[in-house]
SENUVO-947249 format. One record per residue: residue number from 1; x, y, z of N, C-alpha, C in turn. Coordinates in steps of 0.05 Angstrom, whole numbers, always signed. Layout:
% residues N
<rotor><seq>NUM</seq><n_c1>X</n_c1><n_c2>Y</n_c2><n_c3>Z</n_c3><ca_c1>X</ca_c1><ca_c2>Y</ca_c2><ca_c3>Z</ca_c3><c_c1>X</c_c1><c_c2>Y</c_c2><c_c3>Z</c_c3></rotor>
...
END
This chain:
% residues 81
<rotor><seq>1</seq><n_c1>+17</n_c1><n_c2>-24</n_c2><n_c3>+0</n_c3><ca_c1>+0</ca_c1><ca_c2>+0</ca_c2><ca_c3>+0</ca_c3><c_c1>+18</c_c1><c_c2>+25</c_c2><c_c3>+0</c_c3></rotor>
<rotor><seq>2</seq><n_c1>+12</n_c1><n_c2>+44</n_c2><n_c3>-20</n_c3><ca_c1>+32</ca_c1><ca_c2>+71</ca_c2><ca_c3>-19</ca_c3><c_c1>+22</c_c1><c_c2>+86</c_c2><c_c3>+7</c_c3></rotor>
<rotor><seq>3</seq><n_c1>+54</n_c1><n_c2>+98</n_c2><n_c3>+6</n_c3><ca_c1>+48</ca_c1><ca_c2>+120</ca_c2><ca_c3>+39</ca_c3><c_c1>+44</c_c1><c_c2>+151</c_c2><c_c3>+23</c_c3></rotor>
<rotor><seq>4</seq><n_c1>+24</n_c1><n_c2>+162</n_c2><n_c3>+37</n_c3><ca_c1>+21</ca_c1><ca_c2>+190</ca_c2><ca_c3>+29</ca_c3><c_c1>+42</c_c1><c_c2>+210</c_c2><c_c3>+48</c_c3></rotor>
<rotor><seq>5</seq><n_c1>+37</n_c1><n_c2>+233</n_c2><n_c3>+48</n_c3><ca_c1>+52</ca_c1><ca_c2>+251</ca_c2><ca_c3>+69</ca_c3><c_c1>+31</c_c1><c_c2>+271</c_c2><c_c3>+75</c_c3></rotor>
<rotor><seq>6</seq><n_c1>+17</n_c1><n_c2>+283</n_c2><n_c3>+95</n_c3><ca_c1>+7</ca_c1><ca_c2>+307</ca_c2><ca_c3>+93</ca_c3><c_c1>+15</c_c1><c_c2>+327</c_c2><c_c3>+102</c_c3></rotor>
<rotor><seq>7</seq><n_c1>+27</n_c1><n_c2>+358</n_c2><n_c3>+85</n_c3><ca_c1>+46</ca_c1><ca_c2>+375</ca_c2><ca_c3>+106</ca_c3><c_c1>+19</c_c1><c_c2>+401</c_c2><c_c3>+90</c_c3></rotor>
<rotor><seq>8</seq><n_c1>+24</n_c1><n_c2>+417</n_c2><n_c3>+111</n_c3><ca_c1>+7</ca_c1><ca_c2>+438</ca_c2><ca_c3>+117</ca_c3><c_c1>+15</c_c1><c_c2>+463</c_c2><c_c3>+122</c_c3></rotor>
<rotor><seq>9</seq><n_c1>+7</n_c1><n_c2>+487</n_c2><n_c3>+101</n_c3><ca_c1>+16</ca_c1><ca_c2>+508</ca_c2><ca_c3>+105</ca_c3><c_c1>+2</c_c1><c_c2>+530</c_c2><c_c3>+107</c_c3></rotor>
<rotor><seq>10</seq><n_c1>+13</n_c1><n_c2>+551</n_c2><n_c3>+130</n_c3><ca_c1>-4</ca_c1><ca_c2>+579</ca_c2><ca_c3>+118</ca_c3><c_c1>+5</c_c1><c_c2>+606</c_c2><c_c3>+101</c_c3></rotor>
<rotor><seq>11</seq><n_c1>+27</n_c1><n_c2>+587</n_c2><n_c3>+83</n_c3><ca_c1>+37</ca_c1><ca_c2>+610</ca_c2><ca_c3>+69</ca_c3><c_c1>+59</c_c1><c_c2>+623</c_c2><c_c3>+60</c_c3></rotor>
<rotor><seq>12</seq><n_c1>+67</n_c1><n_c2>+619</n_c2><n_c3>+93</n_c3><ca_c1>+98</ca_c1><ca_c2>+633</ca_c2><ca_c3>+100</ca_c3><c_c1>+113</c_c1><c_c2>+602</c_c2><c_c3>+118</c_c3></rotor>
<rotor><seq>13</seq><n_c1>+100</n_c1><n_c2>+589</n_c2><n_c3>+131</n_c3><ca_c1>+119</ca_c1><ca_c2>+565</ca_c2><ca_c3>+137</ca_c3><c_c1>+106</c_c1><c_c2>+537</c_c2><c_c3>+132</c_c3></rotor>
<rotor><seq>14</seq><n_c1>+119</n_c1><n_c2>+531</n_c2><n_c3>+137</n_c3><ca_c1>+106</ca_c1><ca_c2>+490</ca_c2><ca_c3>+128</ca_c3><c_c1>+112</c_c1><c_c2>+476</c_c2><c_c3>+151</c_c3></rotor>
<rotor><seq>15</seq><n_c1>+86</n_c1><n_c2>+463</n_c2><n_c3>+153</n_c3><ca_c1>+92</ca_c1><ca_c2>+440</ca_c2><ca_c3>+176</ca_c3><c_c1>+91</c_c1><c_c2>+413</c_c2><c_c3>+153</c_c3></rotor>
<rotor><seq>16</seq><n_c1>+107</n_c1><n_c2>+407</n_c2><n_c3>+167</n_c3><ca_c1>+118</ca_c1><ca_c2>+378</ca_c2><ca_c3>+152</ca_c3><c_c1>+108</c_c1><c_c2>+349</c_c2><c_c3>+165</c_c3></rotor>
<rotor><seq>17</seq><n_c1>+92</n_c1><n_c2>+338</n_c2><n_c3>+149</n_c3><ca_c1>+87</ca_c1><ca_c2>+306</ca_c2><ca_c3>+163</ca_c3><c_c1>+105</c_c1><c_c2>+288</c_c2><c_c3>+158</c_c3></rotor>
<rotor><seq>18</seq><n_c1>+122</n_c1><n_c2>+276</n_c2><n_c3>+175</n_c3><ca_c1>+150</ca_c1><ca_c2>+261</ca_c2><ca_c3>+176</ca_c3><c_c1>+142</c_c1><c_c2>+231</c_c2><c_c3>+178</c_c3></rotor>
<rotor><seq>19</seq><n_c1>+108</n_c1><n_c2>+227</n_c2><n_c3>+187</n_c3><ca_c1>+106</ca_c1><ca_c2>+194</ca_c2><ca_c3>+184</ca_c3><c_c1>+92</c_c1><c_c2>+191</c_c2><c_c3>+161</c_c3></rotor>
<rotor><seq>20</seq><n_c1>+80</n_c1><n_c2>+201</n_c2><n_c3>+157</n_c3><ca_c1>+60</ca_c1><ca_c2>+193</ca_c2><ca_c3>+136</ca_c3><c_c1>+34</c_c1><c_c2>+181</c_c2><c_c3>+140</c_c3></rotor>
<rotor><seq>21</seq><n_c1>+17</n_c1><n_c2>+162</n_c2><n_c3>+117</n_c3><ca_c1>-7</ca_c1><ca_c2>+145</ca_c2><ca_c3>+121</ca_c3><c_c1>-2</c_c1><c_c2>+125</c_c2><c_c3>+102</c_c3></rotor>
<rotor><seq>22</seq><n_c1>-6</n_c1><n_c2>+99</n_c2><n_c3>+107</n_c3><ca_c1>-12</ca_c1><ca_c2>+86</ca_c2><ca_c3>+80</ca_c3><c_c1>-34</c_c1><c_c2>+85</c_c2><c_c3>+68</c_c3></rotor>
<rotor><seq>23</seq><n_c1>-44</n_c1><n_c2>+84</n_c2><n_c3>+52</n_c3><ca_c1>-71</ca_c1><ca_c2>+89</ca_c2><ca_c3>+38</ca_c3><c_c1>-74</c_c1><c_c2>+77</c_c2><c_c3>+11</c_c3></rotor>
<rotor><seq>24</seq><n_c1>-90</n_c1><n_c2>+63</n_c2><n_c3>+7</n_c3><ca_c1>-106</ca_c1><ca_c2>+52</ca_c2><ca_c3>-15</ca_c3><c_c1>-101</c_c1><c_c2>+69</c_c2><c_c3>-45</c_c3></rotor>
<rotor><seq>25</seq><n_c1>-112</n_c1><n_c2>+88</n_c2><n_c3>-44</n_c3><ca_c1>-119</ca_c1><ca_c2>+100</ca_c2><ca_c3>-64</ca_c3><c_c1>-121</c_c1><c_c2>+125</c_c2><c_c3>-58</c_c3></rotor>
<rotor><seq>26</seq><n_c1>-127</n_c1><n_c2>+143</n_c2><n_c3>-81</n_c3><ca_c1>-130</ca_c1><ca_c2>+167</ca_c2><ca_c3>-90</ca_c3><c_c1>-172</c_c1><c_c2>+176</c_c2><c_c3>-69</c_c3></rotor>
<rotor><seq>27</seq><n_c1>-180</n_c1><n_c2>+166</n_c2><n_c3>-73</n_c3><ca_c1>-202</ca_c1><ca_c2>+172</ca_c2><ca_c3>-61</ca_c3><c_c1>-194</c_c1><c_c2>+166</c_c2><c_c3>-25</c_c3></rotor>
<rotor><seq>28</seq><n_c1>-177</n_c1><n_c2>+145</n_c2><n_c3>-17</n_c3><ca_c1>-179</ca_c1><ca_c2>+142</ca_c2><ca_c3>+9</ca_c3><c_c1>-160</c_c1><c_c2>+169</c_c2><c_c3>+14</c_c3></rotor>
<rotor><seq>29</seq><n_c1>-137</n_c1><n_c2>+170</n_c2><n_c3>+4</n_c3><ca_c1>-119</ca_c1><ca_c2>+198</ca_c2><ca_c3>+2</ca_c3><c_c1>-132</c_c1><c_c2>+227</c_c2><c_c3>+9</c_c3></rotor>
<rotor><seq>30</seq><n_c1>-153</n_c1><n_c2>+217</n_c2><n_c3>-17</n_c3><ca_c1>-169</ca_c1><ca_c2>+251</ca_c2><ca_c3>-10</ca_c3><c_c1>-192</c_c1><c_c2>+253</c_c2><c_c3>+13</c_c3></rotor>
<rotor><seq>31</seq><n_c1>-202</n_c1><n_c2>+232</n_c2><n_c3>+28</n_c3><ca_c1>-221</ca_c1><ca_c2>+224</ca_c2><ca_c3>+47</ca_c3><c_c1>-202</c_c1><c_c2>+240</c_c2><c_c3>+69</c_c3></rotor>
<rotor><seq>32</seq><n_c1>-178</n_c1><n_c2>+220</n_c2><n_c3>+73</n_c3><ca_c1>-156</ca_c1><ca_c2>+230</ca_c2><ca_c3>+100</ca_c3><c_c1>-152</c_c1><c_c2>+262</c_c2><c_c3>+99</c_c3></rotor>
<rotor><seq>33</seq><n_c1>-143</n_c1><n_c2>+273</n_c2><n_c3>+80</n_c3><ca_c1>-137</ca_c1><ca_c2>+296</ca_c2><ca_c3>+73</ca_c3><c_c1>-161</c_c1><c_c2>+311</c_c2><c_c3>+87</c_c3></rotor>
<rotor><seq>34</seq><n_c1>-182</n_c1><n_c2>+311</n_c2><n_c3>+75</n_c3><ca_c1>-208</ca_c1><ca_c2>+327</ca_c2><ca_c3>+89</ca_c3><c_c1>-210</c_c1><c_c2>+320</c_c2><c_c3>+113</c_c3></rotor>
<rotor><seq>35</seq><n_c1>-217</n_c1><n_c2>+305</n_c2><n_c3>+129</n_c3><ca_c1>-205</ca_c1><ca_c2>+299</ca_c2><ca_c3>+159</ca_c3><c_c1>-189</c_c1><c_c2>+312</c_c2><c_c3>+174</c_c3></rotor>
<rotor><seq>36</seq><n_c1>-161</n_c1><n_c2>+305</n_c2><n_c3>+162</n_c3><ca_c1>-142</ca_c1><ca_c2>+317</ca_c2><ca_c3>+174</ca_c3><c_c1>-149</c_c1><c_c2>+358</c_c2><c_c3>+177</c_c3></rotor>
<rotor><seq>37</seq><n_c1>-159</n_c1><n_c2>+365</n_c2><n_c3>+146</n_c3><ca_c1>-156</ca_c1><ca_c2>+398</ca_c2><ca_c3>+159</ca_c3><c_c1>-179</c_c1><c_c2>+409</c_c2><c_c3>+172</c_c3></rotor>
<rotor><seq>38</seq><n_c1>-204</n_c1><n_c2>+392</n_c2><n_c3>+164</n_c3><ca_c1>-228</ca_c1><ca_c2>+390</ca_c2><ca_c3>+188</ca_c3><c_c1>-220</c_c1><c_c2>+391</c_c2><c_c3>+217</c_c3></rotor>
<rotor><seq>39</seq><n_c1>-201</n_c1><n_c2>+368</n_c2><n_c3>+223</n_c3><ca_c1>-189</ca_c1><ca_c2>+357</ca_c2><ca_c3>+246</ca_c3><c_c1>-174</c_c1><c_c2>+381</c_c2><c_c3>+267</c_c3></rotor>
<rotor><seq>40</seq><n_c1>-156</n_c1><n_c2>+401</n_c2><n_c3>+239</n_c3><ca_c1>-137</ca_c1><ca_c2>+424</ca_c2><ca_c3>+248</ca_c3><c_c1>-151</c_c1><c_c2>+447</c_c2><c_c3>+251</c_c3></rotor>
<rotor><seq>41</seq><n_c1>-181</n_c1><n_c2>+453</n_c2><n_c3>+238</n_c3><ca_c1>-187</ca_c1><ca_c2>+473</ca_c2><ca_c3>+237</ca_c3><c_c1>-207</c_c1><c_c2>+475</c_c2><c_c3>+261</c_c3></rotor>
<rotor><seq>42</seq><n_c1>-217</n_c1><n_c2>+453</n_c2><n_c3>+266</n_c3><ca_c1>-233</ca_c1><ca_c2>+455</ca_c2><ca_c3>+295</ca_c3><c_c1>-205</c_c1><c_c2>+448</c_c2><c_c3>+324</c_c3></rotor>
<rotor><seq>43</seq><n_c1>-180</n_c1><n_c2>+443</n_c2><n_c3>+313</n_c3><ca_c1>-168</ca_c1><ca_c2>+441</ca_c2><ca_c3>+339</ca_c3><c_c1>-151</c_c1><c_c2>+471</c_c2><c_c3>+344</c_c3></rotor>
<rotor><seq>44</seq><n_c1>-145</n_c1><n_c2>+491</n_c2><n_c3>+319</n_c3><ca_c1>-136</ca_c1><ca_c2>+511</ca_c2><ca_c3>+325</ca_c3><c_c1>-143</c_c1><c_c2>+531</c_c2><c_c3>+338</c_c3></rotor>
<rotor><seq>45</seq><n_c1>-163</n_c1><n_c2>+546</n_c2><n_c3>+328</n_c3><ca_c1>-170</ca_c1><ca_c2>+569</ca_c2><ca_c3>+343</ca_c3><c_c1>-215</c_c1><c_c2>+572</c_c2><c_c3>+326</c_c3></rotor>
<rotor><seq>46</seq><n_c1>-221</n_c1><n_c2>+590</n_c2><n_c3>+347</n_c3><ca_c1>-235</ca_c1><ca_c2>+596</ca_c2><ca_c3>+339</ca_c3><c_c1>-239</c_c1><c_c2>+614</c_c2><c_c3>+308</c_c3></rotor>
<rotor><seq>47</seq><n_c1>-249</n_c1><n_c2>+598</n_c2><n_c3>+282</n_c3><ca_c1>-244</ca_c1><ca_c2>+620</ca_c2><ca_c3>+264</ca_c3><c_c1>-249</c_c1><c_c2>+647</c_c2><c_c3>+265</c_c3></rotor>
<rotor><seq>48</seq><n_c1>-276</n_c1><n_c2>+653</n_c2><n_c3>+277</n_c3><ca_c1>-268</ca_c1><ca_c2>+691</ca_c2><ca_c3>+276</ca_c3><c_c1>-246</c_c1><c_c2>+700</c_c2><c_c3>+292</c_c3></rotor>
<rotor><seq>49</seq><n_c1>-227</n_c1><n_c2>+694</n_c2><n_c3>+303</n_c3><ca_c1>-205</ca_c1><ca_c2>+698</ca_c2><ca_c3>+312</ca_c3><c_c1>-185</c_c1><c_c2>+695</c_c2><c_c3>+292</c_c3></rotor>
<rotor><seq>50</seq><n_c1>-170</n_c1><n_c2>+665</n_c2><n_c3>+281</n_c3><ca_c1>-157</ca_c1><ca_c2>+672</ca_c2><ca_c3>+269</ca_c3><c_c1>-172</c_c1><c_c2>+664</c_c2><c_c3>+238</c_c3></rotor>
<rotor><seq>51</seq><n_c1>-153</n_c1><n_c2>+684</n_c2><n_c3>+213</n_c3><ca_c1>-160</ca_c1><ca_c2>+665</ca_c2><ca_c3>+184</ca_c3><c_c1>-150</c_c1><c_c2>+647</c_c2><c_c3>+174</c_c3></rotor>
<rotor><seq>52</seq><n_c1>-164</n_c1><n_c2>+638</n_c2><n_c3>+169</n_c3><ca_c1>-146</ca_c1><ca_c2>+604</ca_c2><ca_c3>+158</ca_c3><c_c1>-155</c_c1><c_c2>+597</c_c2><c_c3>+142</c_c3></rotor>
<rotor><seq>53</seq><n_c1>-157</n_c1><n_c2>+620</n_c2><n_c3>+112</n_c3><ca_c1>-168</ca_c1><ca_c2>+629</ca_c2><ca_c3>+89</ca_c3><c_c1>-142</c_c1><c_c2>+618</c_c2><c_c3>+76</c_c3></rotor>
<rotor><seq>54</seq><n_c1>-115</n_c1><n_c2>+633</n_c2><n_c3>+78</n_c3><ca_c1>-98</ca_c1><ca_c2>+629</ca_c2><ca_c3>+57</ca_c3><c_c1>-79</c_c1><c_c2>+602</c_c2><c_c3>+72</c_c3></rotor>
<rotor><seq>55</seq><n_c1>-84</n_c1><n_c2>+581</n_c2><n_c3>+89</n_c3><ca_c1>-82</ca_c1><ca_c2>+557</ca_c2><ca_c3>+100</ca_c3><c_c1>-86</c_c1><c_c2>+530</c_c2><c_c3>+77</c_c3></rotor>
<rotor><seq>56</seq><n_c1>-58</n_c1><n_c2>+526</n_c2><n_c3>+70</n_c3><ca_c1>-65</ca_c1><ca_c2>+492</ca_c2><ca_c3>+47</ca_c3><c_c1>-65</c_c1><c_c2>+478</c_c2><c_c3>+58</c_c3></rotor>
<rotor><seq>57</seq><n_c1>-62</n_c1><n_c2>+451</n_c2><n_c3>+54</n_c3><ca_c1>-53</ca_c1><ca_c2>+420</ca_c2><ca_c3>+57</ca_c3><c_c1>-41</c_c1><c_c2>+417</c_c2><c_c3>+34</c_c3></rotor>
<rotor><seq>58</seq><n_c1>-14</n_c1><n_c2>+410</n_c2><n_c3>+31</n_c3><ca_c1>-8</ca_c1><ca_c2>+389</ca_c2><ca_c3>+8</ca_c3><c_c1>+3</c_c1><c_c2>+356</c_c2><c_c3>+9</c_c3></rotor>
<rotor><seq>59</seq><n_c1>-19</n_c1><n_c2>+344</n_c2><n_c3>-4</n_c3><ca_c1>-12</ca_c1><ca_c2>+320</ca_c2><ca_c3>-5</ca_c3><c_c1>+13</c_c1><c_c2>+303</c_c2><c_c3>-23</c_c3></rotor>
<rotor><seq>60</seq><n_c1>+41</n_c1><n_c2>+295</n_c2><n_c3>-10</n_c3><ca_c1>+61</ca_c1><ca_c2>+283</ca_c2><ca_c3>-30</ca_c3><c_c1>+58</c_c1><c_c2>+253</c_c2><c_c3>-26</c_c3></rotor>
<rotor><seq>61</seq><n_c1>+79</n_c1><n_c2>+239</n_c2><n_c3>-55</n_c3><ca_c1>+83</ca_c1><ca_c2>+219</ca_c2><ca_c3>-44</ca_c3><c_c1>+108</c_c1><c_c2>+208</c_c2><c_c3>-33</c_c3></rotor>
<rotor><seq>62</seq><n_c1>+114</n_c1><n_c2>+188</n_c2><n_c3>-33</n_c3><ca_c1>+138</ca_c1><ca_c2>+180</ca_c2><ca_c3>-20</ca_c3><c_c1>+171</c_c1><c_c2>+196</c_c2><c_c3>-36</c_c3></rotor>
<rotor><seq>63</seq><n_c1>+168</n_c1><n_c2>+205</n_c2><n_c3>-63</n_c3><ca_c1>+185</ca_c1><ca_c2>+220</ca_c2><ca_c3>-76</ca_c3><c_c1>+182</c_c1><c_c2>+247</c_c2><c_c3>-74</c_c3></rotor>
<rotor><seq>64</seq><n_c1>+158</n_c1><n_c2>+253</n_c2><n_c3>-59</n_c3><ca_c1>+157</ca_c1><ca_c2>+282</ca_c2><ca_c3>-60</ca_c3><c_c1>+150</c_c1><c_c2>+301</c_c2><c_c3>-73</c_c3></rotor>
<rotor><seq>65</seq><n_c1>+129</n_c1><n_c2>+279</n_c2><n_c3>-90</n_c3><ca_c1>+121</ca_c1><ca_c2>+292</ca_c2><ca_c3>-113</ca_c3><c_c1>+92</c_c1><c_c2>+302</c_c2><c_c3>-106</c_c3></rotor>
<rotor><seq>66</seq><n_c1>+83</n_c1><n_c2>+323</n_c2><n_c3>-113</n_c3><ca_c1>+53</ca_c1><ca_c2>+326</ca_c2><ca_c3>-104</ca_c3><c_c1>+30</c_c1><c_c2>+308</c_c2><c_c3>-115</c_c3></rotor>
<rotor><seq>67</seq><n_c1>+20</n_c1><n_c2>+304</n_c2><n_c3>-104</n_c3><ca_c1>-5</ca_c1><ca_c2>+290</ca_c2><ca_c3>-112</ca_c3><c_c1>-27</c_c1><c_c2>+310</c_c2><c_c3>-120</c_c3></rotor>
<rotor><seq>68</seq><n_c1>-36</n_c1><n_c2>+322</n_c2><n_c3>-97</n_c3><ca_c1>-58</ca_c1><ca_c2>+341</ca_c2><ca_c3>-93</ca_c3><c_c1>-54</c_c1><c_c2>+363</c_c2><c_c3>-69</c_c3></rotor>
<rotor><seq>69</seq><n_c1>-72</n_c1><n_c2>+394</n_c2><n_c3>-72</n_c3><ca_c1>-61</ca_c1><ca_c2>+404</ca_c2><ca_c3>-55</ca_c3><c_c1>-95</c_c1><c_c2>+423</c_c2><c_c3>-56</c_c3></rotor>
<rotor><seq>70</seq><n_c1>-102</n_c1><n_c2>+426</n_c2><n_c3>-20</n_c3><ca_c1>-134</ca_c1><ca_c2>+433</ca_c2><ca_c3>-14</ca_c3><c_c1>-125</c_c1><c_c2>+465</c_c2><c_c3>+0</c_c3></rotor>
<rotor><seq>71</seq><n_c1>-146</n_c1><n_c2>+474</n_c2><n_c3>-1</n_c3><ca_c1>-150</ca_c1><ca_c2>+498</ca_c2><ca_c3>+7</ca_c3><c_c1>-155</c_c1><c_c2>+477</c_c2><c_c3>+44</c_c3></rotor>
<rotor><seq>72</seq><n_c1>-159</n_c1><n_c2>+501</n_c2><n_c3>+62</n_c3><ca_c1>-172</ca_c1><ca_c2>+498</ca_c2><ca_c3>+96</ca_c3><c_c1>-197</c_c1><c_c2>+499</c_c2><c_c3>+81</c_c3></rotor>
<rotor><seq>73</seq><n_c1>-205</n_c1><n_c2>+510</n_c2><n_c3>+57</n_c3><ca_c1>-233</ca_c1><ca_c2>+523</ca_c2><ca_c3>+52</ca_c3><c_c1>-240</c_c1><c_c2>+493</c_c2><c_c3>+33</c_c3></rotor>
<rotor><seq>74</seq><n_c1>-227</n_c1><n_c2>+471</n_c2><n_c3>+40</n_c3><ca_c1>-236</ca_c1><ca_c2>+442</ca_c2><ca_c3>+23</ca_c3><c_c1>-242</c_c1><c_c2>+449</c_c2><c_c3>+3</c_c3></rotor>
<rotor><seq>75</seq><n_c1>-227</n_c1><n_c2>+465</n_c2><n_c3>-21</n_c3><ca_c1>-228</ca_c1><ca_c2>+472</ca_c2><ca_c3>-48</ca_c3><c_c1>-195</c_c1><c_c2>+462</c_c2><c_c3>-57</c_c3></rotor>
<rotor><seq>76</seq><n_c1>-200</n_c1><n_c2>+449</n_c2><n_c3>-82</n_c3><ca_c1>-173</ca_c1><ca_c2>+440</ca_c2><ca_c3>-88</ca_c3><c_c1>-163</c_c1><c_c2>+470</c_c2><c_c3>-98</c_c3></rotor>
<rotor><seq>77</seq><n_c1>-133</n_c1><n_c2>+465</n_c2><n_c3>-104</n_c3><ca_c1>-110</ca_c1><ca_c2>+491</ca_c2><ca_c3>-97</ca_c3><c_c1>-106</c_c1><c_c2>+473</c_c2><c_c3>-139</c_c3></rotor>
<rotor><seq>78</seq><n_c1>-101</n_c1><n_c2>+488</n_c2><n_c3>-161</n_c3><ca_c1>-74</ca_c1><ca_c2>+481</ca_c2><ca_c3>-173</ca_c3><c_c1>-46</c_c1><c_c2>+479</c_c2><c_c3>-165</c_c3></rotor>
<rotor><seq>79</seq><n_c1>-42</n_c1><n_c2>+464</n_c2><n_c3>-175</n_c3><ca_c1>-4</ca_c1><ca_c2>+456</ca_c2><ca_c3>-169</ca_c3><c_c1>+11</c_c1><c_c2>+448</c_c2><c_c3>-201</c_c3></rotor>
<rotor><seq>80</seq><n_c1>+31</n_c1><n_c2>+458</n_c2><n_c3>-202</n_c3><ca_c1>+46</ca_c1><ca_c2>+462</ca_c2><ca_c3>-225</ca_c3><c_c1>+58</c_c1><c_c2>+432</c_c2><c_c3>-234</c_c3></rotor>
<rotor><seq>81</seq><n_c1>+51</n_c1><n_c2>+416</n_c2><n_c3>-207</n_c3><ca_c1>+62</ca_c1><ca_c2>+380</ca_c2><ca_c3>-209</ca_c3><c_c1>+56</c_c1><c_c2>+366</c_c2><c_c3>-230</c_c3></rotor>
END
């Protein structure tokens, strides 16, 4: 089963996911993905406090290649990949 990576940014720095997930596929990939910034956006702050408008997720794979990359706003991002 391929390992994904999910690292997460707002812009100016990157948090980096160093274990990864293994995952099935492209649909289980994009399932985790929505989770995960659901997951970050109810554990950070109250949104009318902070924005987490210009906040991505990008999904790589084990080479580091992008797969896919979401808005916080669960709208896919283009990527030049």
């Amino acid at each position: 089963m391929p390992r994904f990576y999910f690292h997460f940014s707002d812009g100016q720095r990157r948090f980096s996911d160093d274990k990864g997930q293994d995952l099935s596929g492209l649909t289980a990939v994009r399932a985790h993905a929505v989770r995960q910034v659901r997951d970050l956006k109810a554990a950070m702050c109250d949104p009318g406090i902070q924005d987490l408008s210009g906040w991505t997720m990008t999904v790589v794979d084990t080479t580091d290649r992008t797969v896919f990359e979401i808005g916080f706003d669960l709208k896919p991002h283009r990527t030049d990949a």
